[in-house]
N, CA, C and O atoms as a Tinker XYZ file with bonds, in Angstrom:
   388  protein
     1  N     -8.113000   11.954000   -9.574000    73     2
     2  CA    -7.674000   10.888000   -8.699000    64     1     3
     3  C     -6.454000   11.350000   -7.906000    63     2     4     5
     4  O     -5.690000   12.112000   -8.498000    81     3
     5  N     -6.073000   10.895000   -6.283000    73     3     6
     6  CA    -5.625000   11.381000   -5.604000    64     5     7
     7  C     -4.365000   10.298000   -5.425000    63     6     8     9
     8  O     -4.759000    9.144000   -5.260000    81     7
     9  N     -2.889000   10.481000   -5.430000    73     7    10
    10  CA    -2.132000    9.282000   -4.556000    64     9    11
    11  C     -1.878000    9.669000   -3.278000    63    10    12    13
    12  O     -2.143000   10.811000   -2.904000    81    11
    13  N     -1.257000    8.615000   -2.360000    73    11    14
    14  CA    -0.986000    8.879000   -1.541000    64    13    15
    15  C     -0.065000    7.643000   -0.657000    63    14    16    17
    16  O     -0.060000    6.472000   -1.037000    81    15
    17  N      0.423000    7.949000    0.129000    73    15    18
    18  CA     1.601000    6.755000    0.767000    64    17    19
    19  C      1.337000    6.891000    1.423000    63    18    20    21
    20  O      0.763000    7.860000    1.922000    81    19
    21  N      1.809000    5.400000    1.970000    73    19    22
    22  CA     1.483000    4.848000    3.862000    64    21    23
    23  C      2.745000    4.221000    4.410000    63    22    24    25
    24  O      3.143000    3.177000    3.894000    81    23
    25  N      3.406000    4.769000    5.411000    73    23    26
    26  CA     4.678000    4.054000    5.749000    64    25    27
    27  C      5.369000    4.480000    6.790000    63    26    28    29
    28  O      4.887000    5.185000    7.676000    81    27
    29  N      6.630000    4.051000    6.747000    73    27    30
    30  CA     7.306000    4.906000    7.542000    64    29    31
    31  C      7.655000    6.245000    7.498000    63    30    32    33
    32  O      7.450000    6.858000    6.450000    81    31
    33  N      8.160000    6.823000    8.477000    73    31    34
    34  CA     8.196000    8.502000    8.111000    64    33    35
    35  C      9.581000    8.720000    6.754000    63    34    36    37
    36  O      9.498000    9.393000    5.727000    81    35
    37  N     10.693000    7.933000    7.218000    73    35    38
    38  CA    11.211000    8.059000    5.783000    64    37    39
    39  C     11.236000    7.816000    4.165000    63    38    40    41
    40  O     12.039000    8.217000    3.322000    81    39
    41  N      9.943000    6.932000    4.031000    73    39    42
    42  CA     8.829000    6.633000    3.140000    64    41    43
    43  C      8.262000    7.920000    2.674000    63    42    44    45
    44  O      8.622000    8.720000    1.811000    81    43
    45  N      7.133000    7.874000    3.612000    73    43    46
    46  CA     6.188000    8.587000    3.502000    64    45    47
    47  C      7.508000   10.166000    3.014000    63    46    48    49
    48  O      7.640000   10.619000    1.878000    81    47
    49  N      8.171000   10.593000    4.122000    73    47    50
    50  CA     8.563000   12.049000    3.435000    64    49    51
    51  C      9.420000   12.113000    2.349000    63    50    52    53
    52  O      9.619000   13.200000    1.806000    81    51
    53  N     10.084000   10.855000    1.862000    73    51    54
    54  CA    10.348000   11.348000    0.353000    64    53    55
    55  C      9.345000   11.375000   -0.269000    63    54    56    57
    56  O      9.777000   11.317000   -1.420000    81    55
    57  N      8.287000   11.423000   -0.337000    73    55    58
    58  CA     7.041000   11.255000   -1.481000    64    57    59
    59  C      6.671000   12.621000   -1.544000    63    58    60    61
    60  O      6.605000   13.312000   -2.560000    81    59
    61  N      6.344000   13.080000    0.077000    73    59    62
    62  CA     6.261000   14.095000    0.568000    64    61    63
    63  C      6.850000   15.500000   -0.368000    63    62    64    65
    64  O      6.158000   16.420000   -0.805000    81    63
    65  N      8.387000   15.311000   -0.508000    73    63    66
    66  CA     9.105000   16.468000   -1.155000    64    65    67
    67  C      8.536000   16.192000   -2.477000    63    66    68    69
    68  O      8.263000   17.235000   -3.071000    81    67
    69  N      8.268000   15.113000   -3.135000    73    67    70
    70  CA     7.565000   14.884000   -4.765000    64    69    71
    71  C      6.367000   16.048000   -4.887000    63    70    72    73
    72  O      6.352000   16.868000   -5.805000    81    71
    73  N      5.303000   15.989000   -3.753000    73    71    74
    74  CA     4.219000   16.523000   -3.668000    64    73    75
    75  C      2.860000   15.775000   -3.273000    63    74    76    77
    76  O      1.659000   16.036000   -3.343000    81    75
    77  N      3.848000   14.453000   -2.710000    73    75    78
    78  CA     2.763000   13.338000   -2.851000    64    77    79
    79  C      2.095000   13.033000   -1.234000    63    78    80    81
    80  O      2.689000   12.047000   -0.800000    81    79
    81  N      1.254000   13.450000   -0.390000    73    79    82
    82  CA     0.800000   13.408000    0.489000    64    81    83
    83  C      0.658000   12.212000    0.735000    63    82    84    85
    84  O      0.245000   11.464000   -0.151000    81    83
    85  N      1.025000   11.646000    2.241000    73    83    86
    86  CA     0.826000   10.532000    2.891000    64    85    87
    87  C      0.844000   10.617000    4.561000    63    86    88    89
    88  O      0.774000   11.584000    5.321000    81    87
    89  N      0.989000    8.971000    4.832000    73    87    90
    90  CA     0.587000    9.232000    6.621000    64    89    91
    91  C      1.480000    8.145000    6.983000    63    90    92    93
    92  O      1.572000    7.077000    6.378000    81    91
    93  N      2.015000    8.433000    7.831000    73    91    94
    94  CA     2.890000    8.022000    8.708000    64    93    95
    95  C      2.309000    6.696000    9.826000    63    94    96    97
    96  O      1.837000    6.887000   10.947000    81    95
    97  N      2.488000    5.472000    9.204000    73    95    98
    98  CA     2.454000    4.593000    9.899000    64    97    99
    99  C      3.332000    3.524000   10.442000    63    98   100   101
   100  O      2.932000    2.546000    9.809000    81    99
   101  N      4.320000    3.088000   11.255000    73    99   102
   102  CA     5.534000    2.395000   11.874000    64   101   103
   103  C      4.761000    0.960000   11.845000    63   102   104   105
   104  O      5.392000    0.027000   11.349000    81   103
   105  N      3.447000    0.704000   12.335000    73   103   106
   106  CA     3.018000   -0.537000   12.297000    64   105   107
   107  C      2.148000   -0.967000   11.259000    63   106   108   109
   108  O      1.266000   -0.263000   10.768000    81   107
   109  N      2.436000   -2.236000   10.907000    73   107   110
   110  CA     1.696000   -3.092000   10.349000    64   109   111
   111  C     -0.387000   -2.790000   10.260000    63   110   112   113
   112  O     -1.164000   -2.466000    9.362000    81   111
   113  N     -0.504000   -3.089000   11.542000    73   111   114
   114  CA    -2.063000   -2.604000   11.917000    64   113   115
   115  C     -2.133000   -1.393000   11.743000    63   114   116   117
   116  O     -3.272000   -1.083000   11.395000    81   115
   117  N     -1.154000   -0.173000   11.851000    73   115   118
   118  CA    -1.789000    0.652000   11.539000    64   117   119
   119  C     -1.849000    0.868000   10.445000    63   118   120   121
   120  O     -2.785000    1.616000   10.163000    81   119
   121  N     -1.165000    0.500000    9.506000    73   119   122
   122  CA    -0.904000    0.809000    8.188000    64   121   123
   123  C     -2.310000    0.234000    7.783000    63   122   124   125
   124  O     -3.187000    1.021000    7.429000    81   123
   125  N     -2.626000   -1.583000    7.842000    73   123   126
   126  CA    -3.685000   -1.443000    7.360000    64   125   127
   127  C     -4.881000   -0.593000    7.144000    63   126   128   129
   128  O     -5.649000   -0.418000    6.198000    81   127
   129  N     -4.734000    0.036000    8.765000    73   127   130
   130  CA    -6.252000    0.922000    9.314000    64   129   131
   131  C     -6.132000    2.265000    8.088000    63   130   132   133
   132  O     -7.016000    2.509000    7.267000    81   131
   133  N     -4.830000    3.016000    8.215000    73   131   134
   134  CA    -4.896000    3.906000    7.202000    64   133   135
   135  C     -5.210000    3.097000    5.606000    63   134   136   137
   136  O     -5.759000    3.946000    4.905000    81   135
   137  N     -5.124000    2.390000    5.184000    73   135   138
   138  CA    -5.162000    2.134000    3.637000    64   137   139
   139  C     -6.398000    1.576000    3.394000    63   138   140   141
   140  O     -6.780000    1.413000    2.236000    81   139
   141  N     -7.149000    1.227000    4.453000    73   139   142
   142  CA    -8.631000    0.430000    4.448000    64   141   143
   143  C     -9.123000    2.010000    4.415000    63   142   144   145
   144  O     -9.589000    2.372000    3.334000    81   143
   145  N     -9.081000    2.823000    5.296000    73   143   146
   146  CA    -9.775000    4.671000    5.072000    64   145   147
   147  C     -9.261000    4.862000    3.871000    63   146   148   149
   148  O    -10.256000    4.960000    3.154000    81   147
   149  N     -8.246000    4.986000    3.152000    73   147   150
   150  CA    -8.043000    5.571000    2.139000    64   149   151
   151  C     -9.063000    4.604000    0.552000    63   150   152   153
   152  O     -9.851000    4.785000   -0.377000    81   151
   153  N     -8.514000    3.932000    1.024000    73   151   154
   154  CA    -9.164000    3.011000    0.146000    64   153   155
   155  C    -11.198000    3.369000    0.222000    63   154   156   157
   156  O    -11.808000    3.107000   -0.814000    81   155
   157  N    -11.702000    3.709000    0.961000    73   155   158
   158  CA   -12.621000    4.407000    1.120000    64   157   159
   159  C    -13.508000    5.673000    0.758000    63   158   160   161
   160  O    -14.639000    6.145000    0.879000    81   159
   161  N    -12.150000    5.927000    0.193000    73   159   162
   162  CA   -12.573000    7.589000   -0.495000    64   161   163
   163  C    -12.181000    6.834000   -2.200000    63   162   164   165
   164  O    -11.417000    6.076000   -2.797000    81   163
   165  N    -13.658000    7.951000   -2.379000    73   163   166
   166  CA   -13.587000    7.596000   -3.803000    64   165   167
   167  C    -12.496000    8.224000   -5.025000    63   166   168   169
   168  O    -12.157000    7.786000   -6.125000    81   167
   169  N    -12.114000    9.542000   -4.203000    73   167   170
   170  CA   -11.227000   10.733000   -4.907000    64   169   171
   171  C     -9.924000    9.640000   -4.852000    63   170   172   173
   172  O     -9.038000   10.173000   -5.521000    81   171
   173  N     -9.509000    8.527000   -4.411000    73   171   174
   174  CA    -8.275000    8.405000   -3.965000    64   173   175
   175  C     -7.911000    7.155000   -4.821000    63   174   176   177
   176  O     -8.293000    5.995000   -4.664000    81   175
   177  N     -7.156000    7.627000   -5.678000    73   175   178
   178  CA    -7.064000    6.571000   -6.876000    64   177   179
   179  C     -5.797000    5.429000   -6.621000    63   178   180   181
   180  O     -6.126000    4.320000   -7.040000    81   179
   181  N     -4.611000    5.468000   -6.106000    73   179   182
   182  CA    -3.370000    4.635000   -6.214000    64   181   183
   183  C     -2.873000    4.986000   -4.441000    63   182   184   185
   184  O     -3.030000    6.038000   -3.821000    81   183
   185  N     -2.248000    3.696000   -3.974000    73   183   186
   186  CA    -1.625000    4.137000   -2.671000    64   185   187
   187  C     -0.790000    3.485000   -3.055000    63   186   188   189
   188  O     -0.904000    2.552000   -3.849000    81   187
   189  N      0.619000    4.057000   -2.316000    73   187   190
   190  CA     1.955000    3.396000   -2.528000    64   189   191
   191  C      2.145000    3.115000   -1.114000    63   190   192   193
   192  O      1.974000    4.105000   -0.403000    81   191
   193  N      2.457000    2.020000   -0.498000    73   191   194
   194  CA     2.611000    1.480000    0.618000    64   193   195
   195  C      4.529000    0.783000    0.907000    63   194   196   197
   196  O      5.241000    0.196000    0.093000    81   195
   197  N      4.754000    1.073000    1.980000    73   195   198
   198  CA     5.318000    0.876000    2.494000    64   197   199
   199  C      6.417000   -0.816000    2.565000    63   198   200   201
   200  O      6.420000   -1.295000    3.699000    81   199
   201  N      7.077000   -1.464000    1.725000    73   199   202
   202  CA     7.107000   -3.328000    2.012000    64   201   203
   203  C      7.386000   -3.234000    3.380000    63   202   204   205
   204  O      6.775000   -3.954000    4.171000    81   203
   205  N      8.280000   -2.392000    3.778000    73   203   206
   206  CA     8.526000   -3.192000    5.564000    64   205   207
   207  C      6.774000   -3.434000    6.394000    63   206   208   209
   208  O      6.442000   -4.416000    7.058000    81   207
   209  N      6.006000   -2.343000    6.112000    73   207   210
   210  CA     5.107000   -2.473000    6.907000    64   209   211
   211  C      4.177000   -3.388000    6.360000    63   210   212   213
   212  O      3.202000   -3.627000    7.073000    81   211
   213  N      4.270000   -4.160000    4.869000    73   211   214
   214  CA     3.200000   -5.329000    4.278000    64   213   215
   215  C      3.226000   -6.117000    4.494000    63   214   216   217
   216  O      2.284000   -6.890000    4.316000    81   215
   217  N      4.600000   -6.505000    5.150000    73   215   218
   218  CA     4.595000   -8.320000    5.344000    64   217   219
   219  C      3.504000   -9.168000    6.038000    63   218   220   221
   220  O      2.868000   -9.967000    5.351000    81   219
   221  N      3.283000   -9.058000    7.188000    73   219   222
   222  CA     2.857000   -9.719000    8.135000    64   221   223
   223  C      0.960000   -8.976000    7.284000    63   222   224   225
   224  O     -0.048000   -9.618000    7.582000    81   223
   225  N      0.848000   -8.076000    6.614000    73   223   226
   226  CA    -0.547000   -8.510000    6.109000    64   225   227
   227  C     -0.633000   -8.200000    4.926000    63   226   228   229
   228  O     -0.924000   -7.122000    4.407000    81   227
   229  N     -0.361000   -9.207000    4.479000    73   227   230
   230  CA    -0.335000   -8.666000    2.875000    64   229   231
   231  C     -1.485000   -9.891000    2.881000    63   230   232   233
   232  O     -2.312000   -9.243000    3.523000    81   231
   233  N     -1.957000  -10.791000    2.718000    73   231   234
   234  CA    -3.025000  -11.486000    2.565000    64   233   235
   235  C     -4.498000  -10.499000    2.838000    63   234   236   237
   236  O     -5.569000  -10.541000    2.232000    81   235
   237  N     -4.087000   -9.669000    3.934000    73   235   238
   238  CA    -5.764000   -8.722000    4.119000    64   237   239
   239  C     -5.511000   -7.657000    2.945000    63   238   240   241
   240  O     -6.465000   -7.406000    2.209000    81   239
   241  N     -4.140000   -6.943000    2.701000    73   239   242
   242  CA    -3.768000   -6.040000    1.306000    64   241   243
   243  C     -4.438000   -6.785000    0.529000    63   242   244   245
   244  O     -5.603000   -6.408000    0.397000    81   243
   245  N     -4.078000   -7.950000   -0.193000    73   243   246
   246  CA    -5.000000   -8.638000   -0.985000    64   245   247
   247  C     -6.167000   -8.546000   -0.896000    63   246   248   249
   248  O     -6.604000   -7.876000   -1.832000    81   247
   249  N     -6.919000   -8.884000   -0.234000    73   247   250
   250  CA    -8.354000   -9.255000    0.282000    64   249   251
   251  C     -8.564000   -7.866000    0.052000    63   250   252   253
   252  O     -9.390000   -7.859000   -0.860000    81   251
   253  N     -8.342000   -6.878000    0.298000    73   251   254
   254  CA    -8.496000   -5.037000    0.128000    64   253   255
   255  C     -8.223000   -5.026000   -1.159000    63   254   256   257
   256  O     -9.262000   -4.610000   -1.671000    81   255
   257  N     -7.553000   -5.206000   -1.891000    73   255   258
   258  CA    -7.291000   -4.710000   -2.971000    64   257   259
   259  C     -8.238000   -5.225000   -4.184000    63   258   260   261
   260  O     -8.274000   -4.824000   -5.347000    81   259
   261  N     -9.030000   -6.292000   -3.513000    73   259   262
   262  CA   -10.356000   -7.182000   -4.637000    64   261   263
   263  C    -11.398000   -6.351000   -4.037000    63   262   264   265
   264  O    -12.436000   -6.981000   -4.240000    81   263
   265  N    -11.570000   -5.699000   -3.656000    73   263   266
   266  CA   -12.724000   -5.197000   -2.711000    64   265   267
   267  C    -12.805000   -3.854000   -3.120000    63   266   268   269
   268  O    -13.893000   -3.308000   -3.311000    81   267
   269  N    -11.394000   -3.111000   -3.313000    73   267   270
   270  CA   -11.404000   -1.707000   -3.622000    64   269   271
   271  C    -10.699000   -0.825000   -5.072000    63   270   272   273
   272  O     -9.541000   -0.930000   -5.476000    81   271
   273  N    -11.549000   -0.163000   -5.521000    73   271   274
   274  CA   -11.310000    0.223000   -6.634000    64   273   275
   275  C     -9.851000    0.710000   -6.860000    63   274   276   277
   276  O     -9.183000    0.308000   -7.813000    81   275
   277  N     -9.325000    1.714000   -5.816000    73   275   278
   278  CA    -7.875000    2.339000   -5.610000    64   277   279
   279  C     -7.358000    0.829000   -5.873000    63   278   280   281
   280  O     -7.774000   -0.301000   -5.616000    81   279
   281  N     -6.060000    1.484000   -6.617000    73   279   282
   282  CA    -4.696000    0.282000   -6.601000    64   281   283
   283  C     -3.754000    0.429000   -5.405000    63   282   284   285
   284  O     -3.460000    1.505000   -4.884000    81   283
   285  N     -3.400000   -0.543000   -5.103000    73   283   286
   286  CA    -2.688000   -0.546000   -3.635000    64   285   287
   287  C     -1.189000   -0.838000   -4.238000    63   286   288   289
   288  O     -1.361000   -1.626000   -5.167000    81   287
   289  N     -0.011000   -0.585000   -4.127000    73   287   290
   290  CA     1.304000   -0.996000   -4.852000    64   289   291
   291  C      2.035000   -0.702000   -3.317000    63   290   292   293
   292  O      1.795000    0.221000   -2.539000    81   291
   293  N      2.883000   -1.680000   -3.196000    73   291   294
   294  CA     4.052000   -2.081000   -2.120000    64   293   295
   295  C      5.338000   -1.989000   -2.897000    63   294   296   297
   296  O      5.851000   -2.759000   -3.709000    81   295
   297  N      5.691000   -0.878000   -2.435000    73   295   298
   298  CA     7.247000   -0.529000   -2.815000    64   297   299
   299  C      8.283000   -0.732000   -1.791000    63   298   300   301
   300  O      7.971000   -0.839000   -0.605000    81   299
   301  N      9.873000   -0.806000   -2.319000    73   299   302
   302  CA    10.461000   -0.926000   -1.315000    64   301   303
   303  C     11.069000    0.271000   -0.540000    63   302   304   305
   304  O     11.430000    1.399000   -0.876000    81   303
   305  N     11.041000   -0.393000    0.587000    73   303   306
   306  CA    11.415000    1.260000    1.530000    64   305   307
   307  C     12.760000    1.844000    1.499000    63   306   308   309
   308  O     13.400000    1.418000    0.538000    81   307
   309  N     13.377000    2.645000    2.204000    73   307   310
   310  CA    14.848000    2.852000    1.825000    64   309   311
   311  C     15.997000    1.669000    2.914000    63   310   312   313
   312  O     15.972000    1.370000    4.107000    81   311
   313  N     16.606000    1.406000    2.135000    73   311   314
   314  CA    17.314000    0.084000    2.616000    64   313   315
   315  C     16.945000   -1.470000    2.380000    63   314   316   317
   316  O     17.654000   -2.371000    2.829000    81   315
   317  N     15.635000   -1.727000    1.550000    73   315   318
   318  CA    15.086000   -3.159000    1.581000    64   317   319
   319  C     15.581000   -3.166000    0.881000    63   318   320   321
   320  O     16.278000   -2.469000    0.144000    81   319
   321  N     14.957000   -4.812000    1.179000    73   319   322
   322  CA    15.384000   -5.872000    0.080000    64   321   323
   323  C     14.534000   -5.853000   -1.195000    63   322   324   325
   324  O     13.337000   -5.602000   -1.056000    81   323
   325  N     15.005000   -6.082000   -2.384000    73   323   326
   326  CA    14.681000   -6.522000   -3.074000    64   325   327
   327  C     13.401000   -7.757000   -3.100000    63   326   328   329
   328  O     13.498000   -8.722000   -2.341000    81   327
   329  N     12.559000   -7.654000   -3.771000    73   327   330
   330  CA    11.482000   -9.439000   -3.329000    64   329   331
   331  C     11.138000   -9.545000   -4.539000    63   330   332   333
   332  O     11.159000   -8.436000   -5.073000    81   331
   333  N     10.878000  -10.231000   -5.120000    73   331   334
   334  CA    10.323000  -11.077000   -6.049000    64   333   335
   335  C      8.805000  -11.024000   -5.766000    63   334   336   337
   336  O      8.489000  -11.370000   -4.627000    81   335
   337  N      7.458000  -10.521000   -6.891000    73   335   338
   338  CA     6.410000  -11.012000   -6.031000    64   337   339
   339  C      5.505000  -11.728000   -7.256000    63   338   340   341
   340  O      5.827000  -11.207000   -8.324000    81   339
   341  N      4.854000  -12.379000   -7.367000    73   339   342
   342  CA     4.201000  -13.450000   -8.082000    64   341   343
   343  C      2.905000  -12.639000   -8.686000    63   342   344   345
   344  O      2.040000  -12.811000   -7.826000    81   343
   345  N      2.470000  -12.022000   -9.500000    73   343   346
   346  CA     1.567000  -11.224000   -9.880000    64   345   347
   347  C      0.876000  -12.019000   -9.937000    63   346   348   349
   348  O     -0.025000  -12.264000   -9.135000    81   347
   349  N      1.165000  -12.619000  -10.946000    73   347   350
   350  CA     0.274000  -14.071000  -11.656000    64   349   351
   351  C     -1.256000  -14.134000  -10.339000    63   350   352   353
   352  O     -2.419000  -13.733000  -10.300000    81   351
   353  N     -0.198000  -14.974000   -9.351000    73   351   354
   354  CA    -0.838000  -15.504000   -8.450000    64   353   355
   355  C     -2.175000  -14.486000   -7.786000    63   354   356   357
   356  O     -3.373000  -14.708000   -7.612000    81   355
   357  N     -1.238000  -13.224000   -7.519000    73   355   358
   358  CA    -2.107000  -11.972000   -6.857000    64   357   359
   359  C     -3.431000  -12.062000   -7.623000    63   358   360   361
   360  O     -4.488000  -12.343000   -7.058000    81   359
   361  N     -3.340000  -11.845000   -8.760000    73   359   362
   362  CA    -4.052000  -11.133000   -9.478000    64   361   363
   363  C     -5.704000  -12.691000   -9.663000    63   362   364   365
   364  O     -6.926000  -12.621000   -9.794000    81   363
   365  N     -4.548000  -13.991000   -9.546000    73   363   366
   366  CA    -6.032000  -14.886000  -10.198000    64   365   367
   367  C     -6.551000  -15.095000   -8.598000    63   366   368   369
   368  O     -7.592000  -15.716000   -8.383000    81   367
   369  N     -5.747000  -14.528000   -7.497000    73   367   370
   370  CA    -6.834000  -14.389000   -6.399000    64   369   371
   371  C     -7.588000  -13.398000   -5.952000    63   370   372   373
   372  O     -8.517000  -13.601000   -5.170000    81   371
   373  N     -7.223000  -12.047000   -6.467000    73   371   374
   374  CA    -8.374000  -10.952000   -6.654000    64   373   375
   375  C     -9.180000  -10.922000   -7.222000    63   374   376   377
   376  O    -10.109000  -10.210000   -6.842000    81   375
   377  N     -9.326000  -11.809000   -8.688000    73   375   378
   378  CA   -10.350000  -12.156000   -9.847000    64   377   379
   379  C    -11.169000  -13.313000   -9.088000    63   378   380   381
   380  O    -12.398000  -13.369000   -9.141000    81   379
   381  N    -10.322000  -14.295000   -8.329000    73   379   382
   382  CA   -11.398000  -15.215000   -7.843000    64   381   383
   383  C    -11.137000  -16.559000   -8.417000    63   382   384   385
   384  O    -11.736000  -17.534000   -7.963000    81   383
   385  N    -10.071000  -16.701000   -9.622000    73   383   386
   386  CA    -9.747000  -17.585000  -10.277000    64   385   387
   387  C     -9.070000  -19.013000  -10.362000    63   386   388
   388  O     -8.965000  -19.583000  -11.448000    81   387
């Protein structure tokens, strides 16, 4: 299984020096477009995504993340905020519950 990050370039290249390959996305839409392809490959087990670039779609992240085997995880970027996020909730709407 493969990881990989989606984010901004200062995201994405600390992962980078780890060994952890990713792609450079500034927007929102694009970010989705990359994590819907990644999410596509079967080799590609965990993506670490970007929070600045989840906000505005984290409801379709959701909706992706019931749909696709890879785990999708939203970390914070360098300088965020802190968030609080409701698993609970995530999780009994990926199950359907």
């Amino acid at each position: 299984m493969k990881i990989f990050t989606v984010g901004a370039k200062s995201f994405v290249a600390s992962f980078q020096l780890a060994g952890v390959p990713g792609v450079i996305s500034e927007t929102p839409e694009g970010a989705l477009e990359e994590i819907t392809r990644l999410t596509a490959d079967p080799d590609v087990g965990i993506i670490l995504v970007s929070d600045d670039v989840t906000g505005p779609i984290g409801d379709r992240l959701t909706d992706l993340r019931a749909s696709s085997s890879a785990l999708v995880f939203a970390l914070p970027s360098a300088g965020g905020e802190k968030k609080d996020v409701d698993y609970r909730a995530m999780l009994k709407r990926i199950l359907g519950v």
